[in-house]
C-alpha positions in Angstrom: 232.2 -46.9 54.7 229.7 -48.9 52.3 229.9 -51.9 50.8 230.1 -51.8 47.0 227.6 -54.5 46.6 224.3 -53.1 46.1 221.3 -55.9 47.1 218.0 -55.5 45.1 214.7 -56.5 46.2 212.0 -57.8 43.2 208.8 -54.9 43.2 207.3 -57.5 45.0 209.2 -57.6 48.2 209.0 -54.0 47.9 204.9 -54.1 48.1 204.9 -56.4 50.6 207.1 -54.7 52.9 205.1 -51.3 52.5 202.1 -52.8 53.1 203.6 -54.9 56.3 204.7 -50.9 57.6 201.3 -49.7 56.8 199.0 -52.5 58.2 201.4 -53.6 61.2 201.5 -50.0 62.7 205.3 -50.3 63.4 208.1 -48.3 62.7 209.9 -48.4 59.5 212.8 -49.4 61.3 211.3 -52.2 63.5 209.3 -53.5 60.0 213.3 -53.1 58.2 214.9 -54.7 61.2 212.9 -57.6 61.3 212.4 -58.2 57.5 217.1 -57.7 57.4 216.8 -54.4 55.1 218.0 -50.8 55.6 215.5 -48.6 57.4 216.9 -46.2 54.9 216.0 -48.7 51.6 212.5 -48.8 53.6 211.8 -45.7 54.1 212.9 -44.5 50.7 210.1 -47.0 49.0 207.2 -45.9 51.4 207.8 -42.1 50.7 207.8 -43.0 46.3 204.3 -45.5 47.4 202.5 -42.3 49.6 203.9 -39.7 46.5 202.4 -42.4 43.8 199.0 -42.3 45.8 199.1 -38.4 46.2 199.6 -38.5 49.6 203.0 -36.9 49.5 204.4 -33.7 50.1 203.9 -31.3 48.2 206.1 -31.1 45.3 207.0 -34.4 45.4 207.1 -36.3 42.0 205.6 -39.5 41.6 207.1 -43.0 40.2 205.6 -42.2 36.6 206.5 -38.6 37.0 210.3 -39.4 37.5 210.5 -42.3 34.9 208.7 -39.0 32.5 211.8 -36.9 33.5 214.4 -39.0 33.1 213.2 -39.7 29.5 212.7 -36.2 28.9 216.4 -35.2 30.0 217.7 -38.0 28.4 215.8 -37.0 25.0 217.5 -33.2 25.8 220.9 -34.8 25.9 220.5 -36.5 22.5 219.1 -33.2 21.0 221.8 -30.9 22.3 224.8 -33.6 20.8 222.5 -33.1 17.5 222.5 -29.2 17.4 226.3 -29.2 18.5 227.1 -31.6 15.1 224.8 -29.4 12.8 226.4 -26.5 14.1 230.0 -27.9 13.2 228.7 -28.9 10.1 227.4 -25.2 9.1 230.4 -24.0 10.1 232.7 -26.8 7.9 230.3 -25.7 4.8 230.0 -21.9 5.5 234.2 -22.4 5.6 234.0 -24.5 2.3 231.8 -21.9 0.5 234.2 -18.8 1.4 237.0 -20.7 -0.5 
C-alpha cells in the first residue's frame, strides 16, 4: 500500500534527471535507482518532456495543452453552476408572475 506522503521534486530536478536519462543512455530505472526516485515518477516526466518536444505518441497532449484543458473544464464547471442559478431564477420569477 502507498504512503500518504507525496515527495515533490523542484522543475529543476525534474530537467536534470531527464536530461541525465537522455545523455547517460541508461534505463529509466537505473537513472531513478541511482538518483532515489520512482522509476514510475521518472518515467512519467520523460514521456510529458518527448510530448512537449513533439516527439510523443500520437495523441498525446503536451504540458501547455493540458494546463489549456484544465482551464477550459474548469471555466465549463463555473458556467454550468451559472446556467443552473439563472435557470432557478426564471423559474422563481416565471412562478412570481403567474400569481
Amino acid at each position: 500500500m502507498g504512503s500518504k506522503y507525496t515527495k515533490r521534486y523542484t522543475e529543476e530536478f525534474k530537467r536534470d534527471a531527464i536530461a541525465l536519462v537522455d545523455s547517460s543512455g541508461k534505463t529509466v530505472t537505473t537513472v531513478a535507482r541511482e538518483l532515489g526516485i520512482s522509476s514510475k515518477s521518472l518515467r512519467g516526466w520523460c514521456r510529458r518532456a518527448r510530448a512537449d518536444r513533439c516527439e510523443g505518441a500520437p495523441g498525446e497532449l503536451t504540458t501547455a495543452e493540458r494546463e489549456e484543458l484544465k482551464r477550459l473544464r474548469r471555466q465549463n464547471t463555473e458556467q454550468a453552476k451559472t446556467i443552473e442559478v439563472l435557470r432557478k431564477v426564471a423559474v422563481f420569477f416565471a412562478e412570481e408572475s403567474d400569481r
